[in-house]
C-alpha positions as CSV (number, residue, x, y, z in Angstrom):
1,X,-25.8,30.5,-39.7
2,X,-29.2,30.2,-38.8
3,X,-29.2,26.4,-39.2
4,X,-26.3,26.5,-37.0
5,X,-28.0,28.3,-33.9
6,X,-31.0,25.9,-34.3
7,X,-28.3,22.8,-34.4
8,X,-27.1,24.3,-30.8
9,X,-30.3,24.7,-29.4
10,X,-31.4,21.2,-29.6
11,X,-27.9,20.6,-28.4
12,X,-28.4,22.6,-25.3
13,X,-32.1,21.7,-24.9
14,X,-31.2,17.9,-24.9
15,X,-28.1,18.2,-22.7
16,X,-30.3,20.2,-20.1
17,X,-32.2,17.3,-18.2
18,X,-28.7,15.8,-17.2
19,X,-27.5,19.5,-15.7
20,X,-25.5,20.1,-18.4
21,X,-25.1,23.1,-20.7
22,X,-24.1,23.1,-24.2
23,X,-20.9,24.3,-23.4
24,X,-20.3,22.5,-20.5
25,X,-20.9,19.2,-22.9
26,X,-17.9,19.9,-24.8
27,X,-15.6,20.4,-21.9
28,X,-13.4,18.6,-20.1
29,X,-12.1,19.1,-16.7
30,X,-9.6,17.0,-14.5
31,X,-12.2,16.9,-11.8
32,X,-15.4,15.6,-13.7
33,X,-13.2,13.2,-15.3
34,X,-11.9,11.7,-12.4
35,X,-15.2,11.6,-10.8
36,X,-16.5,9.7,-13.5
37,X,-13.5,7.5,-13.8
38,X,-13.6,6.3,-10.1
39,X,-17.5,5.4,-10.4
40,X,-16.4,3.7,-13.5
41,X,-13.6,1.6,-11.5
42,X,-16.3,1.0,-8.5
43,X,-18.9,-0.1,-10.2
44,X,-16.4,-2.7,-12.7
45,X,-16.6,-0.9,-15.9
46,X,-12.7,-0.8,-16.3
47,X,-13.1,-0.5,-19.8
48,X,-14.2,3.5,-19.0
49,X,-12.1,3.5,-15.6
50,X,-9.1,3.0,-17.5
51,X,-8.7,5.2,-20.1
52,X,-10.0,7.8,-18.3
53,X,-7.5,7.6,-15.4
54,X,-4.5,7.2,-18.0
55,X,-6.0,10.3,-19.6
56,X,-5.9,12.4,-16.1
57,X,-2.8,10.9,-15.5
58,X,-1.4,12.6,-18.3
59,X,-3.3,15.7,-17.1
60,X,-0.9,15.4,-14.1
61,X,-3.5,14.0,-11.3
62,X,-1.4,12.1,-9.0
63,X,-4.5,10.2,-7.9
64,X,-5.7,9.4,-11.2
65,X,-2.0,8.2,-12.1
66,X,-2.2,5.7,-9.0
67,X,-5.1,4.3,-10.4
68,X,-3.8,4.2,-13.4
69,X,-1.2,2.1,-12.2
70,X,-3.1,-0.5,-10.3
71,X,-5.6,-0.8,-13.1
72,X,-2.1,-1.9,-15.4
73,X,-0.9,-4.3,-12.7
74,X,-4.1,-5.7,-12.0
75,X,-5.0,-6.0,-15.9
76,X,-8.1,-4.5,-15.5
77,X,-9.8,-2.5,-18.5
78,X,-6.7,-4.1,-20.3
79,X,-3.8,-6.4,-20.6
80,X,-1.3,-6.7,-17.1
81,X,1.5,-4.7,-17.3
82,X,4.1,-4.4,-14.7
83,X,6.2,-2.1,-16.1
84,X,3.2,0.2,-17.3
85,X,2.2,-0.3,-13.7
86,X,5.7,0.9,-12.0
87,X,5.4,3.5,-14.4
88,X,2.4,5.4,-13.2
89,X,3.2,4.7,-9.9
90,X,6.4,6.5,-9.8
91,X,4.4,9.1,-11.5
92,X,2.0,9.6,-8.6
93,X,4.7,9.2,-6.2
94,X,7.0,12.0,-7.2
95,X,3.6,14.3,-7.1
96,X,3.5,13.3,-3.0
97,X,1.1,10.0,-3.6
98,X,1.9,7.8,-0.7
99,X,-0.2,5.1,-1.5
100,X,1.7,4.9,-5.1
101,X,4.9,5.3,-3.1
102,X,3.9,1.9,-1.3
103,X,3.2,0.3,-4.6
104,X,6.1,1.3,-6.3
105,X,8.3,-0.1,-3.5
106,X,6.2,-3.4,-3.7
107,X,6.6,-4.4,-7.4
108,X,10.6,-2.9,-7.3
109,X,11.5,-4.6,-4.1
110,X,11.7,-8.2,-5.6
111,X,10.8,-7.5,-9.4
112,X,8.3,-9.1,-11.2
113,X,10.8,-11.1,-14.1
114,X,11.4,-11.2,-16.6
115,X,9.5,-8.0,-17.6
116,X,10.2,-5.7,-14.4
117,X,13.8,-5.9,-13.1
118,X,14.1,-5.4,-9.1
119,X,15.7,-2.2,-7.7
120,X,16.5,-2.7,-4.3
121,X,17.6,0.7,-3.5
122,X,14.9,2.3,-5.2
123,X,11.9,0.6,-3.5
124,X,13.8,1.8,0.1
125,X,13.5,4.9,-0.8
126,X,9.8,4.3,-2.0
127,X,8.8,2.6,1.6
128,X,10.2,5.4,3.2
129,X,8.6,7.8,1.5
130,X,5.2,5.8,2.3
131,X,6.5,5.2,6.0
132,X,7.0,8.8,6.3
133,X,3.4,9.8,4.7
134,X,1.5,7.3,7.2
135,X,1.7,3.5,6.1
136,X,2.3,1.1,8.6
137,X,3.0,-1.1,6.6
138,X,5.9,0.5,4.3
139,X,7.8,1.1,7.9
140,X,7.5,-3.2,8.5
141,X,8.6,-3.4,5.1
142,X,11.6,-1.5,5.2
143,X,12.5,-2.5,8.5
144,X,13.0,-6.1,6.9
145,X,14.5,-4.7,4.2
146,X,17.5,-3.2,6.5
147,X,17.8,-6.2,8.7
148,X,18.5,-8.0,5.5
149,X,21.2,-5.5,4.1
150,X,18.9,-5.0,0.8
151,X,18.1,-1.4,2.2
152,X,21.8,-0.9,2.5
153,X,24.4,-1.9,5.3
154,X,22.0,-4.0,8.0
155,X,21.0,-1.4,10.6
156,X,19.8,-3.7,12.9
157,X,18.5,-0.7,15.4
158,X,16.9,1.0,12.9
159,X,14.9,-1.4,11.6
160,X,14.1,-2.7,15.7
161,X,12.2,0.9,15.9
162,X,10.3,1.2,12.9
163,X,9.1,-2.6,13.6
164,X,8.1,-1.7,17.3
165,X,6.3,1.6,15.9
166,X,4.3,-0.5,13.1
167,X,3.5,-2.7,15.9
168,X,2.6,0.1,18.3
169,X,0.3,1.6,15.4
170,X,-1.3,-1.9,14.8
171,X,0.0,-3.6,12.4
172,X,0.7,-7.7,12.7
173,X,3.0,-8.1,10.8
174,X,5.4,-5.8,12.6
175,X,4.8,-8.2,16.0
176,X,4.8,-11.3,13.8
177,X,9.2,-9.9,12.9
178,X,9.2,-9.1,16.3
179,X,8.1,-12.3,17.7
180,X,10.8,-14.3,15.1
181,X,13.7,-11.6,16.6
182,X,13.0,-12.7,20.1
183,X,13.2,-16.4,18.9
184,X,16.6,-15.5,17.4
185,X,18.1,-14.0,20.1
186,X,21.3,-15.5,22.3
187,X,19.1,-16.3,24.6
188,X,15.5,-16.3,22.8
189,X,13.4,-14.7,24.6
190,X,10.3,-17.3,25.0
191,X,7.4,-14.7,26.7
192,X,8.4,-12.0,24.2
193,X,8.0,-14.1,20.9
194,X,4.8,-15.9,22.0
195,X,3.1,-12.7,23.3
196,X,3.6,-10.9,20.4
197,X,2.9,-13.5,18.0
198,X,-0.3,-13.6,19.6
199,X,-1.1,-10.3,19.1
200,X,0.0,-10.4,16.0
201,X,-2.5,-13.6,14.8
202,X,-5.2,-11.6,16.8
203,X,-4.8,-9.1,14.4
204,X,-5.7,-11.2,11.7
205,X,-1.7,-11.6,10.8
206,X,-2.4,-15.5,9.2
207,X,1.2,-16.3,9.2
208,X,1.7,-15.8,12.8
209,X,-1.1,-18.5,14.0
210,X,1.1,-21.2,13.0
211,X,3.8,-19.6,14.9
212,X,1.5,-19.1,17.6
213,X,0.4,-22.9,17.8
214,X,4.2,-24.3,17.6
215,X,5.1,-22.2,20.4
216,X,1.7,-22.8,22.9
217,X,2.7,-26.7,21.8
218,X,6.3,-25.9,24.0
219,X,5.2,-23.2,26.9
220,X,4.4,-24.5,30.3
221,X,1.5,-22.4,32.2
222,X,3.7,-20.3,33.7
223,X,5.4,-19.4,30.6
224,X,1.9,-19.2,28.8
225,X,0.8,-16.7,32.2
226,X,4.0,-14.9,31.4
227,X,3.5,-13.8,27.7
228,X,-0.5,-12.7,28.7
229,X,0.6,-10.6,30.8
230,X,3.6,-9.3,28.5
231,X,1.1,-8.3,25.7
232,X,-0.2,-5.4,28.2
233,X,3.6,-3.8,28.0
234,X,4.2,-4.6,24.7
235,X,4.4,-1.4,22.9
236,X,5.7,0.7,26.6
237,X,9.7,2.2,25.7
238,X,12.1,-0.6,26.2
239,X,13.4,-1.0,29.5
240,X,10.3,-0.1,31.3
């Protein structure tokens, strides 16, 4: 017994510089875990971040489980796995994590073959979920997912709104699907498509500067004047 106090006295006396009791040395908590977990990832050491995460993911911390999930589809602290990946992510996501919502409905909208099969339905519900927890960028998503009928019967109105509300919130490629449904309409509407493709290559949307330059090649000034001054209205209610 007496060797056995001394044996927990060093313990405790060389734990102490690093603020750490002897007890405290021996436990674990969700918390301190994930904190060092997410240095681990920052600072590259994915060989720590990644058990670690899976470990708190297990625990039941959503955030640690999103991690988890883009370490797997990543391959980072280990091999690539997209189904590992979905996995975790669908984990975080029914514990409320938005950004693992977003993920999930990334890898499930198309699949990843042959190992992760695509689930159409599945990633709509996914973007939504996102859409409705504050991504932009799930509502643009799912938008083109319901003007293509893989969100269910095209709702061609529905998606129209969620595009002009990514748009209105900043996101390019929202104006960049805009831009190509104003070139598709019976007539297309020239001023619309080039002013918003603008906007959408100013904000840093690279697909839509090519768009941009094809349709500059065809406007005439007036037409060029016309879509300037159409990007100060763009996101007012339609009709106004």
């Amino acid at each position: 017994m007496v060797h056995r106090c001394a044996l927990l006295a060093v313990v405790a006396t060389v734990l102490a510089p690093v603020g750490m009791t002897g007890t405290a040395a021996w436990a674990w908590t969700p918390p301190q875990g994930y904190a060092t977990a997410a240095h681990a990832w920052e600072a590259g050491d994915y060989a720590t971040a990644r058990p670690l995460f899976e470990r708190l993911a297990r625990a039941g911390d959503a955030r640690a489980a999103f991690y988890a999930g883009v370490m797997a589809e990543q391959g980072q602290g280990g091999a690539a796995d997209p189904v590992v990946a979905a996995d975790w992510y669908r984990a975080a996501a029914a514990a409320g994590h938005v950004r693992a919502a977003f993920n999930l409905a990334r890898l499930l909208e198309d699949g990843v073959p042959p190992a992760l099969a695509a689930d159409p339905a599945q990633a709509a519900r996914s973007y939504a979920q996102a859409a409705a927890g504050g991504i932009v960028a799930a509502d643009t998503a799912l938008a083109l997912m319901q003007l293509n009928g893989r969100a269910g019967p095209v709702d061609a109105p529905a998606a129209q709104a969620r595009l002009r509300r990514a748009a209105a919130t900043g996101d390019g490629a929202a104006d960049h699907a805009l831009a190509l449904r104003a070139l598709a309409g019976d007539p297309p509407d020239m001023v619309e498509a080039l002013a918003r493709a603008r906007r959408a290559s100013l904000r840093g949307h690279q697909p839509a500067g090519a768009l941009v330059d094809r349709l500059n090649a065809a406007a005439d000034p007036a037409l060029s004047a016309a879509a300037d001054a159409r990007m100060a209205t763009l996101d007012q209610p339609a009709g106004n």
